[in-house]
N, C-alpha and C positions, 0 to 999 in steps of 0.2 A: 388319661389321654383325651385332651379334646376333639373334637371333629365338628367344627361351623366354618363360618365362612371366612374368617379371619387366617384359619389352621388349614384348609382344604389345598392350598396349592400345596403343601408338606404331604398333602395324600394322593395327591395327582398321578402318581407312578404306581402307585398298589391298586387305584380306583382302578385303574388303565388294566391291571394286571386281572382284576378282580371283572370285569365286563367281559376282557375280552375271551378271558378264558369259562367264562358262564357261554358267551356266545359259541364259541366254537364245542363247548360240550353239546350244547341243546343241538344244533346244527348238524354234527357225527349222528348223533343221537337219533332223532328222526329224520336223517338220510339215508342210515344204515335199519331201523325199525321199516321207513316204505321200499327196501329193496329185497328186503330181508324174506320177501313169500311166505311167512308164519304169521297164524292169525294170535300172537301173544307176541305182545313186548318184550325188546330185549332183556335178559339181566341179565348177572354177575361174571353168567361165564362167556358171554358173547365179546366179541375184540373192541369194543365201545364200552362195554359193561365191566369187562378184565383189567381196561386202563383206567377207567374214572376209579376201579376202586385201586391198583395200586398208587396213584397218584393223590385220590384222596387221605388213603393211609399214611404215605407219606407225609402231605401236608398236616394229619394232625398230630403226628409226632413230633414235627416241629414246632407244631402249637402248644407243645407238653413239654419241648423245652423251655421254653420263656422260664417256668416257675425255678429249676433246679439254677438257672445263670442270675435269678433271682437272689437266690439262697447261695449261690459261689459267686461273689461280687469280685473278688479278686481276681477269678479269670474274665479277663474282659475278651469277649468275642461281638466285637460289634456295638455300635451306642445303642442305649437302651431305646429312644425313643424310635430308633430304627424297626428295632425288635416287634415295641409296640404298633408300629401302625401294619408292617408284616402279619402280623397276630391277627390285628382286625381283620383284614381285606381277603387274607387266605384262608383264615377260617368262613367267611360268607362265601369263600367259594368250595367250601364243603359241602354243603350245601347242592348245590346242582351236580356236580360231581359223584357225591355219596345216594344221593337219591336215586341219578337212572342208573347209578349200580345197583342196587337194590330192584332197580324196577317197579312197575306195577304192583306186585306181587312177593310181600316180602318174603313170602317160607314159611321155615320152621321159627319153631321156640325161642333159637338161639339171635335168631336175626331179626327177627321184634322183639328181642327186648336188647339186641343192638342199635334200632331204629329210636327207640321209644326213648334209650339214653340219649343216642345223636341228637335227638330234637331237644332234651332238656339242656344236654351242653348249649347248643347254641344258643336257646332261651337266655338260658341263666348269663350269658357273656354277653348278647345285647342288653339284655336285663343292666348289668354293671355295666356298661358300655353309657347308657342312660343315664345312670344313674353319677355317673363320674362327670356328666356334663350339665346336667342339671345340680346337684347337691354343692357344689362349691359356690356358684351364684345365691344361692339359698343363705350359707354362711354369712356373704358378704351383708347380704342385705337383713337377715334374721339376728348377727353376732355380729355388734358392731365390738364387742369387747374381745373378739377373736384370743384367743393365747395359744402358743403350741399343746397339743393334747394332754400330752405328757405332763403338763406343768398345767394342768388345774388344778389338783389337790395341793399342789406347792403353792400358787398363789392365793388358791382360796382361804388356805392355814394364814398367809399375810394377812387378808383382809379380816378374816376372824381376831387375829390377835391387835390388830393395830385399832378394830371397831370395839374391842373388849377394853384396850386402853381408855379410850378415847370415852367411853361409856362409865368406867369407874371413876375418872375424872370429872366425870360432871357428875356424881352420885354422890361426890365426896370421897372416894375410896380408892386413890390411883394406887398403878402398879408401884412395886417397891423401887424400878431401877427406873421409873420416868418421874423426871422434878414438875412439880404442877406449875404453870405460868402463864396460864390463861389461854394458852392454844396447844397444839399437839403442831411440832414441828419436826416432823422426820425426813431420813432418805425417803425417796418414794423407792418402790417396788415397782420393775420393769419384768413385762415378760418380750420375748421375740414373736417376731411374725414375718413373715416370708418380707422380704425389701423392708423393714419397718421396725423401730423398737415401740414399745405404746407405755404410757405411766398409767400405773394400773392402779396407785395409789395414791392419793390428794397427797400433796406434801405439807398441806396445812389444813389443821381445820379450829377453827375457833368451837369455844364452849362454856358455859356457863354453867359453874357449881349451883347446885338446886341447895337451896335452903332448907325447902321440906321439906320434912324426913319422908314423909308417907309419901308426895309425888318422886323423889326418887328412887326409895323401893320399889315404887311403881314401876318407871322405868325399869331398872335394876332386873323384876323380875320379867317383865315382859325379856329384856333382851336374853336372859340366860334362858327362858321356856321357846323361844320362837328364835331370835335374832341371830345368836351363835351357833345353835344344833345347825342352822339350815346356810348359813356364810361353811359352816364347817363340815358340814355332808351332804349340803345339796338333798336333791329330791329324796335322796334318800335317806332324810330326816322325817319324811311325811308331813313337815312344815306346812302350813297354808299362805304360807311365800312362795311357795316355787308356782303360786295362778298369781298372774299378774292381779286380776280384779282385788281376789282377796287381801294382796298386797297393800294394794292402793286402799282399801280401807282399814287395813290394820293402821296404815301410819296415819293418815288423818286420824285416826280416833285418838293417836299419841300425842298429836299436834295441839288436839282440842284441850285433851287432859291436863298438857304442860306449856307453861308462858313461853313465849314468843322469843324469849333470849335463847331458849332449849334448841330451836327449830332449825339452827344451820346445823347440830349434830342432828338429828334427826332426816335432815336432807342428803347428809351423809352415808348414815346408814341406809339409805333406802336406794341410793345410787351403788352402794358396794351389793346389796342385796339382787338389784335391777341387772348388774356386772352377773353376779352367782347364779341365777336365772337363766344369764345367757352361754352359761357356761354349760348347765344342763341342757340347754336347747342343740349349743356345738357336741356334748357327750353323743346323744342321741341322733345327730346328722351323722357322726363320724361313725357310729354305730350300722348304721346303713350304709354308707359310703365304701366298709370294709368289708361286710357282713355280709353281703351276696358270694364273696369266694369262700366261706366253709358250703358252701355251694355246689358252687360252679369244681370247685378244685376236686373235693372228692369223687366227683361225679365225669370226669376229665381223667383221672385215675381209672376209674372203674373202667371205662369205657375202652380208653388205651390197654389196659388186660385182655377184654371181651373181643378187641379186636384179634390179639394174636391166638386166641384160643379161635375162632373163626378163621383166620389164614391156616391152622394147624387143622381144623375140619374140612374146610375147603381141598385142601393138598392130599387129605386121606383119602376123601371120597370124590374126586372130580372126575 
């Protein structure tokens, strides 16, 4: 869910909701605290302190719905992005709400380590809140070879087999079902992207059979030791391709060792390698991108228990 300047009139009505009901808490709040004749701050059970917290409760139970309408997509109650901007604005007004219920003065045992959750949930939700708005600009400009997640290892296996071709062909040694004719002319490989199809794959690449035995082996073994483990598992080949620098001189050193006919496959591979790179850089962003809600979610769980076992103490001993 973003929230700048482009998006903000979409949040106009929840900001509204979200000020005005911070303002009218703080206001109750220390109108009834300087009337009140006691030298301690209201809390929980005072008629300011009773409503922020049933109204704070409220609110984060509805903030604990999002995940299950999440996970029940067929019941539709409401558009999501609805949901979404609800979610933000109510839960910051948790916030001043849950705090002068609690007071000055949190207690017992039970209601600091109610507080000490409170504070992590909403952490961890601005935390992803941020993080949803910064990390996709990062893509753009970090992952120009973007693919949908799910289809990296699908299209990386392309680029592995079709660089593997294209490599025994100039070695002398093509694949059994590709005819040698002096260039590699396939489909390309397509992945999707949001509004966008992209060719992920040259659909031609010229090559020149190496004569010598020895700089083809060359080649040959450079690509099966470095070039395909890391087109084919990525960083987690331990490759010294997946650091650009290293990269960049692994293939000049190739350039230098093999003539100049060799170089537009070699330009090749190091553009599908450059691709597979950036494919670990998008692994790694989406990893962060999702990876704050084993987070926020258990801890949004917990908390929502903690609460009713506190409503259940409160009611026993009030």
């Amino acid at each position: 869910m973003l929230v700048n300047r482009n998006t903000l009139s979409m949040h106009s009505r929840w900001i509204a909701v979200f000020v005005t009901g911070t303002v009218l808490t703080m206001v109750w709040y220390f109108f009834y605290a300087s009337n009140d004749g006691s030298d301690r701050w209201p809390g929980g059970s005072s008629p300011p302190g009773l409503t922020f917290g049933i109204v704070g409760g409220a609110i984060m139970l509805f903030e604990f719905l999002l995940w299950p309408k999440k996970k029940l997509r067929r019941f539709r109650f409401g558009r999501a992005q609805v949901w979404m901007r609800a979610h933000i604005w109510l839960g910051l007004l948790t916030v001043p709400l849950i705090s002068f219920h609690a007071g000055v003065d949190w207690g017992g045992e039970l209601t600091w380590i109610l507080m000490v959750l409170f504070w992590f949930v909403i952490v961890s939700g601005v935390l992803g809140l941020l993080l949803q708005n910064v990390l996709p600009r990062l893509l753009l400009s970090d992952v120009p070879a973007e693919t949908i997640y799910s289809q990296i290892d699908h299209v990386s296996s392309r680029y592995a087999t079709e660089a593997e071709n294209v490599v025994r062909a100039c070695c002398g040694h093509p694949a059994e079902d590709w005819i040698t004719t002096g260039s590699a002319d396939h489909s390309s490989a397509t992945a999707m992207i949001v509004g966008a199809e992209r060719t992920m794959i040259s659909t031609k690449v010229d090559f020149f059979e190496l004569k010598n035995e020895s700089q083809a082996n060359m080649l040959m073994e450079r690509f099966e030791s470095h070039i395909l483990p890391y087109l084919s598992n990525g960083a987690r080949s331990g490759s010294m391709l997946r650091k650009a620098g290293q990269s960049g001189l692994f293939y000049d050193g190739l350039r230098t060792s093999l003539p100049a006919d060799v170089h537009p496959v070699l330009d090749q591979l190091e553009e599908w390698t450059t691709a597979r790179r950036q494919f670990d850089r998008q692994a790694k962003i989406h990893g962060w991108l999702h990876g704050w809600l084993s987070i926020h979610l258990p801890l949004s769980v917990a908390l929502i228990l903690l609460m009713f076992v506190h409503i259940l103490f409160a009611l026993k001993y009030r």
